[in-house]
DOGUDO-697598 format. One record per atom (N, C-alpha, C): x, y, z. Coordinates in steps of 0.1 Angstrom, whole numbers, m for minus. Layout:
BEGIN
> X,Y,Z
...
This chain:
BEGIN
> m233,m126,m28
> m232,m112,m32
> m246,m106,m34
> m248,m92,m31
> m261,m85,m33
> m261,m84,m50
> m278,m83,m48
> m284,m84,m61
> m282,m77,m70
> m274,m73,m83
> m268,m65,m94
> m273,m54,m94
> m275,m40,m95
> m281,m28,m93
> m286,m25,m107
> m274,m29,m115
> m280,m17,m129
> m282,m30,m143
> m288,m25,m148
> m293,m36,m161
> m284,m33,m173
> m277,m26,m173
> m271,m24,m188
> m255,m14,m182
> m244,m14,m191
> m235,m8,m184
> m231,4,m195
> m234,17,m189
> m238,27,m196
> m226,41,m188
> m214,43,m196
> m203,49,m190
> m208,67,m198
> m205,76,m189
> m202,87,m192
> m188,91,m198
> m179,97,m205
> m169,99,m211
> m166,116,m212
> m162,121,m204
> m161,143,m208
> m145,142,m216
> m147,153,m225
> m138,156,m233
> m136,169,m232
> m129,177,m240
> m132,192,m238
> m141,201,m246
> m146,187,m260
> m158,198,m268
> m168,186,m265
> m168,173,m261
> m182,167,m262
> m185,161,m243
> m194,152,m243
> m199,146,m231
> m205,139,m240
> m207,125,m238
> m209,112,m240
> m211,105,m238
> m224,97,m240
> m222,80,m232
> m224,71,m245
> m212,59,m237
> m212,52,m245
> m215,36,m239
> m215,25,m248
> m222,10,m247
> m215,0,m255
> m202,m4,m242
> m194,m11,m254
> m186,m25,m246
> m176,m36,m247
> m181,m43,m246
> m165,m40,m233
> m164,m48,m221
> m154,m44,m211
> m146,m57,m206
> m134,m52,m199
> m126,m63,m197
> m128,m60,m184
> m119,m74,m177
> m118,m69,m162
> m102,m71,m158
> m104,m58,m149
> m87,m54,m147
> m83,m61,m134
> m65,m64,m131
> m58,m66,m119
> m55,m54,m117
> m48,m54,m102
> m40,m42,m98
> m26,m42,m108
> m19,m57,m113
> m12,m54,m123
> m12,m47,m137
> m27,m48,m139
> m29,m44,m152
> m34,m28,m150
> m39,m23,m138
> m43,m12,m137
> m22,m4,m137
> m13,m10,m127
> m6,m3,m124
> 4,m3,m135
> 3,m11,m144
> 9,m10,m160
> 4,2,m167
> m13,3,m165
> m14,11,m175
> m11,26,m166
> m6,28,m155
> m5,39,m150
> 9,45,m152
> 18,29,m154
> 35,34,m158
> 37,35,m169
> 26,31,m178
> 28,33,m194
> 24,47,m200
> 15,53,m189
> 10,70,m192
> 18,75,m181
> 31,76,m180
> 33,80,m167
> 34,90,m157
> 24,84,m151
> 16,88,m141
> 25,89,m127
> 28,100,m114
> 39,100,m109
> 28,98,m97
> 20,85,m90
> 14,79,m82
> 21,76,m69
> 13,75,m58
> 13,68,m44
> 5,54,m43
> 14,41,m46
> 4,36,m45
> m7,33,m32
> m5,40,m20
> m15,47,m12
> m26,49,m15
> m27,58,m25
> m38,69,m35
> m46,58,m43
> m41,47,m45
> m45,43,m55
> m61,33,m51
> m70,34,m55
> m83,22,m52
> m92,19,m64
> m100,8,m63
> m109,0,m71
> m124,0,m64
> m135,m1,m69
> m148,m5,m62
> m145,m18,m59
> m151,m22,m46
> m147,m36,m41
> m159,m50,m44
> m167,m41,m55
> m177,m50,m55
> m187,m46,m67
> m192,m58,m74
> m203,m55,m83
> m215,m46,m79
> m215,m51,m63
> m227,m41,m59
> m223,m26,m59
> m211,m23,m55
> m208,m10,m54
> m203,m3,m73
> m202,m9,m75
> m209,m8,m90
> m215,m5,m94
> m229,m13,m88
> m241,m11,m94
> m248,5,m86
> m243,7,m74
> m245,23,m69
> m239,31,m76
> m223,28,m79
> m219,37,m88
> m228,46,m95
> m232,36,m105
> m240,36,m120
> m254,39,m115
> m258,38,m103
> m272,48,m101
> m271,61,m92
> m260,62,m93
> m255,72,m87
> m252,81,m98
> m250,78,m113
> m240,85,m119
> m229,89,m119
> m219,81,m109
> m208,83,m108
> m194,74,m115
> m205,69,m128
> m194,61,m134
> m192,69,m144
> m179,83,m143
> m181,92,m153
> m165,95,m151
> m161,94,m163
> m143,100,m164
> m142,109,m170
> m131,120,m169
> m129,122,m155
> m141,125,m142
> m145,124,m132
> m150,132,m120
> m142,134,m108
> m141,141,m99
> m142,143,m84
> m148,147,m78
> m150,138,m67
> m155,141,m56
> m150,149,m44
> m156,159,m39
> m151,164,m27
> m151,168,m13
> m148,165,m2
> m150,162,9
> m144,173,15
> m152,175,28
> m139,189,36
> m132,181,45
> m131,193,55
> m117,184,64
> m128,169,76
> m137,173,79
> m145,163,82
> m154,154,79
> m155,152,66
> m156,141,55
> m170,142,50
> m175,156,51
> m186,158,42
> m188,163,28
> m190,153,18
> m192,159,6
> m199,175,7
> m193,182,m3
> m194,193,m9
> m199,200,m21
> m205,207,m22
> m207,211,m38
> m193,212,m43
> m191,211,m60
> m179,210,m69
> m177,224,m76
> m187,234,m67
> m188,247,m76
> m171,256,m75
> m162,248,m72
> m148,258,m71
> m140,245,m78
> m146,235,m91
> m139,227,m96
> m133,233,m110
> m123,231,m112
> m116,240,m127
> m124,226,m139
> m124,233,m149
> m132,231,m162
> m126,215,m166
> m129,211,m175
> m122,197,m180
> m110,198,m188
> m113,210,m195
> m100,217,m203
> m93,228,m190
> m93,227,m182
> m83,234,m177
> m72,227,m173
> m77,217,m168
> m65,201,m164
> m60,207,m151
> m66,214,m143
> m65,216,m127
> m72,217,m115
> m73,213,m107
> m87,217,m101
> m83,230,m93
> m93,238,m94
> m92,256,m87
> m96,253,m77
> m92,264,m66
> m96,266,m55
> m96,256,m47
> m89,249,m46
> m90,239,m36
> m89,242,m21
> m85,255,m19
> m88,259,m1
> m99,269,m1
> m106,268,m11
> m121,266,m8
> m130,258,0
> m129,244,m5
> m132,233,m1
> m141,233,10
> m132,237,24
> m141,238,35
> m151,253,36
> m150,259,31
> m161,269,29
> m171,269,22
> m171,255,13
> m183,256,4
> m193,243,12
> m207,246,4
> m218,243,15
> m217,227,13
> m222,224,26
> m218,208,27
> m235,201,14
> m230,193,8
> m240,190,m5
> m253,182,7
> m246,174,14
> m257,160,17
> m243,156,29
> m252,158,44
> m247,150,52
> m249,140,57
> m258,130,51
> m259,116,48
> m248,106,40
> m239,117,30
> m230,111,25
> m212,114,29
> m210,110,35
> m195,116,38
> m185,105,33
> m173,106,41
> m161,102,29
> m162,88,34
> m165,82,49
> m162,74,53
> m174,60,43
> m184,70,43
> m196,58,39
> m194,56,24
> m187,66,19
> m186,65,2
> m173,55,3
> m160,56,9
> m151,47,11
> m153,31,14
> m169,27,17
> m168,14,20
> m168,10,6
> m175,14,m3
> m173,7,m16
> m160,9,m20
> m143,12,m17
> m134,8,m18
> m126,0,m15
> m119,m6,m24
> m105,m13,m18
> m92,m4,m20
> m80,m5,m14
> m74,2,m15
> m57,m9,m16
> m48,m1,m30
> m41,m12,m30
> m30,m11,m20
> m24,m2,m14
> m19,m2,1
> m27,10,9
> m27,3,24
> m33,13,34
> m21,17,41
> m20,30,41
> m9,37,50
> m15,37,64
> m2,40,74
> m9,39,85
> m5,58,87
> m19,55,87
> m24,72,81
> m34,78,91
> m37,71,102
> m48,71,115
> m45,88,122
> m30,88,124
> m27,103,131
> m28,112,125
> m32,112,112
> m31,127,104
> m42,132,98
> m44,145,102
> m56,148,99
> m55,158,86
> m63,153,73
> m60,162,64
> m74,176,65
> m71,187,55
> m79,197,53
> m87,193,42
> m84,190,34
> m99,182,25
> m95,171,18
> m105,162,13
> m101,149,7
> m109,151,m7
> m102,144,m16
> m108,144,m32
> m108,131,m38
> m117,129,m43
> m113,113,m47
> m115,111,m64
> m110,107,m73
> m106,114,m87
> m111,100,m94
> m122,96,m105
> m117,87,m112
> m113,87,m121
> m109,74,m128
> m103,74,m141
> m105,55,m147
> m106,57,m155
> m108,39,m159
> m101,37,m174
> m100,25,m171
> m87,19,m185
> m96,17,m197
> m112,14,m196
> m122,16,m204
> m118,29,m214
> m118,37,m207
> m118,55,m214
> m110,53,m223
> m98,44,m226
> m91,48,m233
> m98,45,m247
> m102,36,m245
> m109,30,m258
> m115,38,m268
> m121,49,m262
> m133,61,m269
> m125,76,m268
> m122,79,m253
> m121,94,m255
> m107,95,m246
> m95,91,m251
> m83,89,m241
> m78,104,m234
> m81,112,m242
> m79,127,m230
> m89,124,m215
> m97,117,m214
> m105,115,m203
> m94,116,m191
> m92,105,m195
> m79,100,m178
> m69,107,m181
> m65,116,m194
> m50,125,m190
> m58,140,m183
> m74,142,m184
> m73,153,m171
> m77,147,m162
> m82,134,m157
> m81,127,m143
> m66,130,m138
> m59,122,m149
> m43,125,m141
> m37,140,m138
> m43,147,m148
> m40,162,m144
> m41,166,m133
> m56,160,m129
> m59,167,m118
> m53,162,m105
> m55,152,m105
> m44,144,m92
> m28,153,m92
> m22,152,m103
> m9,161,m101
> m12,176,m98
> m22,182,m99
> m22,198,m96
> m24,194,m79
> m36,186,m77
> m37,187,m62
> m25,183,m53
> m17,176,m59
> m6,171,m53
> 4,182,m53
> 7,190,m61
> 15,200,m61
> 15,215,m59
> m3,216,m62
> m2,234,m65
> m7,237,m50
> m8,232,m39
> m14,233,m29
> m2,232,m14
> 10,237,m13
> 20,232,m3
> 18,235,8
> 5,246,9
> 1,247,28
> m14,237,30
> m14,232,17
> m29,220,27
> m25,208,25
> m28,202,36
> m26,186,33
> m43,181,26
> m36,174,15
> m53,174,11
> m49,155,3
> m59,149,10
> m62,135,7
> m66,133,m9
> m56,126,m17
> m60,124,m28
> m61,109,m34
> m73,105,m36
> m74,89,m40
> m79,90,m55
> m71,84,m61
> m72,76,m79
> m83,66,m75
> m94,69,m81
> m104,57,m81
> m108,50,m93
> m103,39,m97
> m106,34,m104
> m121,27,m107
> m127,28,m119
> m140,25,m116
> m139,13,m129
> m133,6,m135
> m134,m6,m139
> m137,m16,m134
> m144,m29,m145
> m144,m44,m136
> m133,m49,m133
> m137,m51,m121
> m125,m63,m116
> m125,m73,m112
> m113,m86,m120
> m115,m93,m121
> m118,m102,m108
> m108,m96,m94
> m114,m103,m84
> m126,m100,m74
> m141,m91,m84
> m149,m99,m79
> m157,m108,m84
> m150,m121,m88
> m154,m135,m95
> m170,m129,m99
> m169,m124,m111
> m186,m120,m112
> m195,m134,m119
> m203,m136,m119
> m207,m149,m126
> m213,m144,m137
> m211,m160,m151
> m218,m153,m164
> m230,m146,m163
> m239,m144,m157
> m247,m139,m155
> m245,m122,m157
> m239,m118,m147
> m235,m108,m145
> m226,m102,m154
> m216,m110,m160
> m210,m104,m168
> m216,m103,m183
> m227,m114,m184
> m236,m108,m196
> m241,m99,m194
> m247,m97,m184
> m252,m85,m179
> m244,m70,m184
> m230,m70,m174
> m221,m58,m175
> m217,m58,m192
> m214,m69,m201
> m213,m64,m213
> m195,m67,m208
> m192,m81,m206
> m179,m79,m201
> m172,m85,m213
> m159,m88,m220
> m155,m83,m234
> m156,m103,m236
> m158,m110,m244
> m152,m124,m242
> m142,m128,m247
> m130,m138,m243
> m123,m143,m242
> m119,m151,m255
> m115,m145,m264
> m105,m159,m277
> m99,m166,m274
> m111,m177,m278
> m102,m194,m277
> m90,m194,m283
């Protein structure tokens, strides 16, 4: 495995009156334990939609990327170039606006598009999804962490995945739940998980 990216594990948290980071101690999730906690808030998912980072290292980009932040999304047009978020609705709105905007807003960085930001995913089913060409793609996180500190976090992640999936019936628009928690299968070594601040285990 590549070399760990970030030295301390330092999560962003948005609320509707604060923003936050916090430093606390983490478990590592299955797709069982993720898809429990999605039927226990329930959440009306594809599991299609649904993905994990596939790796410590993509992790460690994450986190220098600043993208380990709940709620966020990311946005892509119909040709898989990130976008500015300037037509994204507020954290207290619990919807994302303008979403057939999308392709009209200025492409951010075409070094990053959907495909290269997707290698750091796994995905828990792949549809065979090759023929269909969507109008924009969004990719949404949310982590089982949040609940811990600021649990409205992941209810406007979830918001926002249900507005795009509904308030929009003339665009097909690609929506992936990204989960940004550890996970347990990528066997991290103590090392690393002293590192990440991963929760330990009662004998």
């Amino acid at each position: 495995m590549k070399k760990l990216l970030l030295l301390a594990c330092i999560f962003s948290l948005a609320s509707c009156t604060i923003t936050r980071k916090i430093n606390f101690e983490l478990n590592k999730e299955t797709d069982a334990s993720m898809l429990a906690f999605l039927d226990r808030n329930n959440v009306d998912y594809k599991k299609e939609d649904l993905a994990t980072l596939n790796s410590a290292y993509a992790y460690g980009l994450f986190s220098n990327n600043g993208y380990l932040q709940v709620p966020e999304a990311h946005f892509f047009n119909r040709d898989g170039y990130r976008v500015n978020n300037n037509f994204r609705g507020t954290n207290c709105g619990q919807v994302i606006k303008n979403a057939e905007k999308i392709n009209t807003a200025p492409i951010s960085d075409k070094k990053e598009n959907l495909n290269t930001f997707a290698e750091n995913f796994d995905f828990m089913a792949v549809p065979n999804e090759s023929q269909i060409q969507y109008d924009a793609y969004v990719v949404i996180s949310w982590g089982i962490f949040a609940d811990k500190d600021v649990h409205e976090a992941n209810e406007t992640a979830f918001k926002w995945y249900k507005s795009l999936k509904e308030d929009y019936p003339d665009m097909k628009i690609k929506v992936i739940l990204l989960n940004i928690d550890l996970q347990e299968k990528w066997h991290l070594t103590k090392e690393q998980e002293e590192i990440l601040g991963v929760a330990k285990k009662s004998s």
